[in-house]
N, C-alpha and C positions, 0 to 999 in steps of 0.2 A: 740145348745141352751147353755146361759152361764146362769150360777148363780152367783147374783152381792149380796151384802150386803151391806146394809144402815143402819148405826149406826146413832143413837140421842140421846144426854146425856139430862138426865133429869135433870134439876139445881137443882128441888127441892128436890131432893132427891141422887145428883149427884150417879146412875146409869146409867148403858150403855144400852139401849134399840135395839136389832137387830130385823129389818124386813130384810127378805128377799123375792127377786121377782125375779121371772124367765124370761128372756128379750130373747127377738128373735134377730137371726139376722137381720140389719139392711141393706138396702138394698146396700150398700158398701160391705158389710161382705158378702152378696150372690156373688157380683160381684165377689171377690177374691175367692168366693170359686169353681164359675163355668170357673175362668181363671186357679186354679188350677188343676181343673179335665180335662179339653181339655190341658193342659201344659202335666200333665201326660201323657195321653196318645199318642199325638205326640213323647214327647220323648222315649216312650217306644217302638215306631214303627219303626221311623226313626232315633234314635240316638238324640243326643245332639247339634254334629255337624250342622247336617242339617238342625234344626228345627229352624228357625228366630223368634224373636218379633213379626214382622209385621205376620208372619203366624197363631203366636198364635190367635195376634188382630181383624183378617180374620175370624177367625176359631169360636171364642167365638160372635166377633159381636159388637167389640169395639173398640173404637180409640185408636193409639198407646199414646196420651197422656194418654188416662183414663189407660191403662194394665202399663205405668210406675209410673202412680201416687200409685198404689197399689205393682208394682215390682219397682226397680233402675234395674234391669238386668235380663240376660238370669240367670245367674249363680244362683241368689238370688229366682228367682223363680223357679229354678230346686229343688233347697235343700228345697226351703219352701213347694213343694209338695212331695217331699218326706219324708219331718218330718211327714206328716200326713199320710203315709202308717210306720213311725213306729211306731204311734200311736195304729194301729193296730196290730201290732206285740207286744207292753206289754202287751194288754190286752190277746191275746192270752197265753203268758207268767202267768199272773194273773190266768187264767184256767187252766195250768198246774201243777203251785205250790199247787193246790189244791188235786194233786194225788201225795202228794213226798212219800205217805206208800208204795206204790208199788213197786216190783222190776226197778232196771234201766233197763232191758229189756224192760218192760212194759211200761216205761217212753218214751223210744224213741218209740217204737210202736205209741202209743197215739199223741207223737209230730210229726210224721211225718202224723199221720192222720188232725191233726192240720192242719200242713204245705200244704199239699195237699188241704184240705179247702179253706185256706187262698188263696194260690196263683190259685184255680178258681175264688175268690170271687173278686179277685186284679189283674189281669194275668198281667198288668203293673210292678207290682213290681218284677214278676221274670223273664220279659223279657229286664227291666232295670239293674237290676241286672247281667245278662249274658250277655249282651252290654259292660258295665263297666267292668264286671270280667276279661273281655275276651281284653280290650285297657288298662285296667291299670292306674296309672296316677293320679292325685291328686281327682279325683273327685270319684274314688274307695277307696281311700284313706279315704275322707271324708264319705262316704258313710258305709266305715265298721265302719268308727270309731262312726258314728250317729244313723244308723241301722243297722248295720249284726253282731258285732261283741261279742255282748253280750248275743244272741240266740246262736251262733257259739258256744264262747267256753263253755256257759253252755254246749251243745251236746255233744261237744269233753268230759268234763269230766262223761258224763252220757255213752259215749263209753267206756271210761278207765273201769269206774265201772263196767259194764255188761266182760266186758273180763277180769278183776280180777275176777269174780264172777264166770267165767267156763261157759258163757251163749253166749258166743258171739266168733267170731273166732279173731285170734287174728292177725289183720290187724292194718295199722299204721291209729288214728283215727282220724286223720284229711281228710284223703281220704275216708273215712267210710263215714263220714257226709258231704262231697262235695260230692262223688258218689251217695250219696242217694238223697240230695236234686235235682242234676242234674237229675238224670233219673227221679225224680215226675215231675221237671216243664217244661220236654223236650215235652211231649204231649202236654201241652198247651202252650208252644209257638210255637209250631209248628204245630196248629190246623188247620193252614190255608192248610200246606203240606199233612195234612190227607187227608182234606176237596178234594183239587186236584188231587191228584193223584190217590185215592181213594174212595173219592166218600161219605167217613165217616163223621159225625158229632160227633167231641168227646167232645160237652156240653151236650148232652141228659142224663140223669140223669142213663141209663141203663150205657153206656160208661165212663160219670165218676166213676161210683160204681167199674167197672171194672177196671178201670186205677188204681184206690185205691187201691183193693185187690191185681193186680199185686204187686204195689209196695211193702205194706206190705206181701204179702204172699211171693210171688218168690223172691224176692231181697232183703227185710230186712231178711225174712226167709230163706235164702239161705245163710247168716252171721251166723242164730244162730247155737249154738251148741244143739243139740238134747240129752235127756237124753237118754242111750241105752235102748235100749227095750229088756222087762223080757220076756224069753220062757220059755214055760213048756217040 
């Protein structure tokens, strides 16, 4: 939904009068937005490479003229759907800033419980994410610089703090916060491998509880530093 504003100057009193009205999307604006959601997620399955126009246009239920009248290209609709999952990552941002009293321990705890959220609620973005990571290349490039890299180095300096702080072991923290984020979103993208080999479904609500606590409990928890324990 957008909020527009319509100003009218009153002559007679030359003020400025705002109404504002809440406007749907139009059914253009549905279009681009259900070419953006089947864009995502093909790319996030098969890569960038693989995934054609005409697959998209297949896919959604549209002619390649209508999917370029709304895109010029693969490229433009790659980045244009992924603007909108970092859409989702300031807002997450926006609920973090709201706990900056706390220790940074505490801070990364909370954002990696975030994180983990985020990338069920999106699993696109961290199996696009690991595709890129993992080729390199201009479109990682652009990708950290549009989405990753401003969540990134806030983390890395919320690492530094907690290991200044005696709370955290003192690893280099840029691996701190790649190894963390990797081991949260290797379950889900790799749910299908569970699903086969195993037989597991790890979206059931019991399974993700648990993939959570792993993470935070054994593996962020296995970084911090423990205060010694008082014997009598």
């Amino acid at each position: 939904m957008f909020l527009t504003i319509e100003s009218e100057m009153a002559t007679a009193k030359s003020e400025s009068v705002f109404e504002a009205a809440v406007v749907l999307p139009g059914k253009g604006e549905r279009t681009a937005q259900r070419i953006r959601a089947v864009a995502l997620d093909q790319f996030s399955r098969l890569g960038f490479e693989r995934v054609t126009m005409a697959d998209i246009a297949a896919a959604v239920g549209v002619s390649q003229p209508t999917l370029h009248y709304h895109f010029i290209d693969k490229l433009q609709l790659w980045q244009t759907a992924m603007r909108d999952l970092s859409a989702v990552i300031v807002e997450e941002e926006r609920m973090l800033d709201a706990a900056r009293d706390v220790s940074p321990l505490e801070r990364i705890r909370l954002a990696m419980r975030f994180f983990i959220g985020l990338s069920w609620r999106h699993p696109a973005l961290a199996r696009i994410v690991m595709l890129e990571g993992m080729a390199g290349g201009e479109r990682l490039e652009w990708l950290d610089r549009h989405v990753l890299r401003r969540r990134n180095h806030w983390l890395v300096r919320l690492v530094n703090e907690a290991i200044a702080a005696g709370t955290l072991r003192h690893f280099p923290p840029e691996q701190i916060v790649i190894t963390l984020q990797t081991a949260a979103v290797g379950v889900i993208c790799l749910a299908p491998l569970l699903q086969t080999s195993f037989g597991i479904d790890p979206e059931t609500p019991a399974a993700r509880a648990a993939h959570e606590e792993m993470i935070i409990d054994a593996l962020l928890g296995g970084l911090e530093i423990k205060p010694p324990t008082v014997t009598n």
